[in-house]
NUNU-920697 format. One line per 5 residues: number of its first residue (from 1); for each residue x, y, z of C-alpha. Coordinates in nm, 2 decimals. Example, Ala and Ser with C-alpha at 12.3 -4.5 7.8 and 13.67 -1.06 7.14 Angstrom:
2
1	1.23/-0.45/0.78 | 1.37/-0.11/0.71
This chain:
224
1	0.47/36.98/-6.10 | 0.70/37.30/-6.08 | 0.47/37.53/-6.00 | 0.34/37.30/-5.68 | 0.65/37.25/-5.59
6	0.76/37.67/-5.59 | 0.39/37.70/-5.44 | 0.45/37.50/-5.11 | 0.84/37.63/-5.10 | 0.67/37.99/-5.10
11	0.50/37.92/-4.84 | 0.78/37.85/-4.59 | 0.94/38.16/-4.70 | 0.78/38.46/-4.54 | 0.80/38.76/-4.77
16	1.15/39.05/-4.63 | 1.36/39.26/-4.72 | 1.68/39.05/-4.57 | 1.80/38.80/-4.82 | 1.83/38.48/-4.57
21	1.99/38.12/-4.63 | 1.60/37.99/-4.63 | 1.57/38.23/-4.94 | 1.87/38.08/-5.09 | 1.78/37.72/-5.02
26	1.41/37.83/-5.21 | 1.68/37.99/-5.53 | 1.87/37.61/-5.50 | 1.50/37.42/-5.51 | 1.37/37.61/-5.78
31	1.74/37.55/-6.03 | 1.73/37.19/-5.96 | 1.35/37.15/-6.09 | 1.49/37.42/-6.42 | 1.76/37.16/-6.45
36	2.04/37.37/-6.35 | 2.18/37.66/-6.44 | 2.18/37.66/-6.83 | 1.90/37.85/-6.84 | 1.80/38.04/-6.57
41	1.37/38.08/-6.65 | 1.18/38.41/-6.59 | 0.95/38.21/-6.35 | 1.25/38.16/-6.07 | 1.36/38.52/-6.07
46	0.97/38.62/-6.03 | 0.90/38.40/-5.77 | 1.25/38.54/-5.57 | 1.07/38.85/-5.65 | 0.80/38.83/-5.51
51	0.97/38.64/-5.15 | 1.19/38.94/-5.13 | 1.12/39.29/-5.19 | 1.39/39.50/-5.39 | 1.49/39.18/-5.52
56	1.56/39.29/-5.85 | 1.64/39.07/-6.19 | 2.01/39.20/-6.20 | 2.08/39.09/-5.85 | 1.87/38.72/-5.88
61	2.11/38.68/-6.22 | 2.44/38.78/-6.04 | 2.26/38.54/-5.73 | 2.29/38.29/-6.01 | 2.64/38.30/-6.18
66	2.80/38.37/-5.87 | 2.67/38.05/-5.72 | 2.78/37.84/-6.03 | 3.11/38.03/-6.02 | 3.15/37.88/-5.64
71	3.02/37.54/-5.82 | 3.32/37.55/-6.10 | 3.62/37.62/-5.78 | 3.44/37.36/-5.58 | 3.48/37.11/-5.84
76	3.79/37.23/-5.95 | 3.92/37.13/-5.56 | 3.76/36.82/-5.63 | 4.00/36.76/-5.93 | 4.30/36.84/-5.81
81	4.22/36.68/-5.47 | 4.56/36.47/-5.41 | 4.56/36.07/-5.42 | 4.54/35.89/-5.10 | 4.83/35.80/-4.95
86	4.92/35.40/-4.87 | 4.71/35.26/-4.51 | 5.05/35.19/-4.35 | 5.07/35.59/-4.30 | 5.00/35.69/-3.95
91	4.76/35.99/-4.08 | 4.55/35.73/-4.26 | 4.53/35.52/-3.98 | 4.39/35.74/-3.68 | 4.20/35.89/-3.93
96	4.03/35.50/-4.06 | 4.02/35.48/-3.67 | 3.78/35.78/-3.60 | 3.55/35.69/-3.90 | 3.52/35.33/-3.77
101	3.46/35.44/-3.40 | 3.19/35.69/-3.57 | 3.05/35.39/-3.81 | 3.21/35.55/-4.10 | 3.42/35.38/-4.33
106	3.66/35.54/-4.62 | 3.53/35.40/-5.00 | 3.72/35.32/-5.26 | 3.46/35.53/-5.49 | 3.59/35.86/-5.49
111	3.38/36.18/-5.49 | 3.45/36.34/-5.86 | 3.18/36.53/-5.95 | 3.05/36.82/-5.75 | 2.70/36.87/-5.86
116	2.37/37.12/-5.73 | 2.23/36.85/-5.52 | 2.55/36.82/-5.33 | 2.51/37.25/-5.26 | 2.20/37.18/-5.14
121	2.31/36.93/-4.88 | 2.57/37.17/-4.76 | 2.32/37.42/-4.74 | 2.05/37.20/-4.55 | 2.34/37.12/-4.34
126	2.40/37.46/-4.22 | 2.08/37.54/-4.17 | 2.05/37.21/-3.92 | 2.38/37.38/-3.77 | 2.26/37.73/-3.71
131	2.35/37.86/-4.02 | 2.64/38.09/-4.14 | 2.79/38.27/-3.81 | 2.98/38.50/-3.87 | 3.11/38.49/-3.53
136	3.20/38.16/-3.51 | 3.49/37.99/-3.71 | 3.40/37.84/-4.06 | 3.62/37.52/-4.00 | 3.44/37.47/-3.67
141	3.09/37.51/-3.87 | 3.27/37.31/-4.17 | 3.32/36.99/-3.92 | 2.97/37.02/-3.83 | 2.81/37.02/-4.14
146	3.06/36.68/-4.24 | 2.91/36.50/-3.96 | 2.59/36.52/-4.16 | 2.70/36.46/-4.48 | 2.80/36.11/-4.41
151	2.81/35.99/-4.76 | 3.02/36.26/-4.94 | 3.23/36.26/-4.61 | 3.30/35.87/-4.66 | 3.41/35.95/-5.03
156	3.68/36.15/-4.93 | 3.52/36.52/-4.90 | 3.73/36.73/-4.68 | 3.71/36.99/-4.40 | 3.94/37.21/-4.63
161	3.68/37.18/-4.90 | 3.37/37.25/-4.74 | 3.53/37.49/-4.51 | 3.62/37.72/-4.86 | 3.23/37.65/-4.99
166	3.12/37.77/-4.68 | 3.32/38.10/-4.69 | 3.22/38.15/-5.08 | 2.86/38.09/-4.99 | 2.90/38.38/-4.72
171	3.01/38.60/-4.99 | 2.73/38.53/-5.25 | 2.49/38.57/-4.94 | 2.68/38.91/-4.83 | 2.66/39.05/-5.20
176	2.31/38.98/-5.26 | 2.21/39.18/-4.96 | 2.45/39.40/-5.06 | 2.27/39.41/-5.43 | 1.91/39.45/-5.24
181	1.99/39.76/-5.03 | 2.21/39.91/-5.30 | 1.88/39.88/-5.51 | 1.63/40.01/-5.21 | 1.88/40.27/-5.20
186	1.83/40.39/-5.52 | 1.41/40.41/-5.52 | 1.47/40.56/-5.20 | 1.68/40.84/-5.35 | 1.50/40.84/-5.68
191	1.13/40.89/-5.44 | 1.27/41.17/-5.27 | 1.36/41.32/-5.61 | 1.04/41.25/-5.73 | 0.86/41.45/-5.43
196	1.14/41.76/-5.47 | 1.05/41.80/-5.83 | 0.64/41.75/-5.75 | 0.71/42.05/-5.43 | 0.92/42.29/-5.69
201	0.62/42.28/-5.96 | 0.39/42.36/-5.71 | 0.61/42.63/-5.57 | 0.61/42.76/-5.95 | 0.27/42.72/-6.01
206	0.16/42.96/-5.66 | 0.43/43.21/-5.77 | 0.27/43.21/-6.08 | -0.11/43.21/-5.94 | 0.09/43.50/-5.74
211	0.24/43.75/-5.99 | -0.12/43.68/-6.15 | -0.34/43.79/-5.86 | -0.06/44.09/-5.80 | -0.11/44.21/-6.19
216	-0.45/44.15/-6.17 | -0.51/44.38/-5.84 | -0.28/44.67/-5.98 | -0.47/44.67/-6.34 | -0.80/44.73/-6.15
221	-0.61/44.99/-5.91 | -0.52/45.18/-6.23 | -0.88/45.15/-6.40 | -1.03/45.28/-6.07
């Protein structure tokens, strides 16, 4: 059922260079059906490898604990998220107001426990939204992406928080690509080495087949 599953995902993916929020979204798909991040199997990081070239396995691991680094502060904001306050506050009122005139109302049921499969509604989210614009403001792109997550934004998930996702999933995104071109970088260079030492043994090799045919012509100079 997992290899299906990574089969028709690969298929939406076209194959780049550019490391992309679709290729993310396929990283997310392919964890949740591994279970998580406890063990992180060869078959994901080949699969990545194959969708985008000078992927390489350092850079899909640190694609990996980075993103269940951002997971951990996530649910760490979740923890020490502060009780609500009373409904006679004015805050909680306009606020029970807006949710009602939107068909929204605030639960009792608190959201505790910040798991994979919420990423990956933030992530589908964003992608509805236009995805991660660097131009535009994160809390703008964070109010947009609550509107579609009606259920965690009835539970009490905040602008703040998703708003602090959003700029920590930039930065695993950013360093990725950073990781990919650092990478192309180096076969580049290490190519262009590659040719530079193939020209100066051939170089060595016609000076050589030179100072042959030179000794060769003066010995038969001399015997003439």
């Amino acid at each position: 059922m997992v290899q299906v599953g990574v089969m028709e995902n690969q298929k939406k993916v076209p194959q780049t260079t550019e490391w992309t929020l679709e290729h993310h979204k396929l990283f997310v798909d392919l964890l949740l059906q591994s279970r998580g991040f406890e063990k992180v199997r060869a078959f994901i990081v080949r699969k990545m490898m194959k969708t985008v070239k000078g992927l390489t396995w350092s850079a899909a691991l640190g694609h990996s604990r980075h993103l269940e680094s951002l997971q951990r502060q996530t649910q760490y904001a979740l923890s020490r998220r502060p009780p609500r306050k009373s409904s006679s506050d004015l805050r909680v009122l306009v606020e029970d107001l807006v949710r009602g005139l939107e068909g929204l109302t605030m639960e009792r049921n608190k959201l505790s426990t910040w798991t994979l499969e919420h990423h990956k509604r933030v992530v589908d989210a964003v992608a509805k939204v236009g995805g991660l614009d660097m131009a535009s403001p994160m809390e703008k792109t964070a109010v947009r992406v609550l509107r579609l997550m009606d259920e965690e934004r009835r539970q009490g998930l905040s602008v703040r928080m998703v708003t602090k996702h959003l700029i920590g999933l930039r930065f695993l995104q950013k360093r990725t690509q950073e990781a990919i071109d650092k990478a192309a970088g180096n076969k580049a260079r290490q190519g262009c080495s590659v040719k530079r030492s193939k020209k100066v043994k051939l170089g060595r090799r016609e000076n050589n087949n030179g100072k042959k045919e030179c000794h060769g012509l003066s010995d038969r100079m001399l015997m003439t």
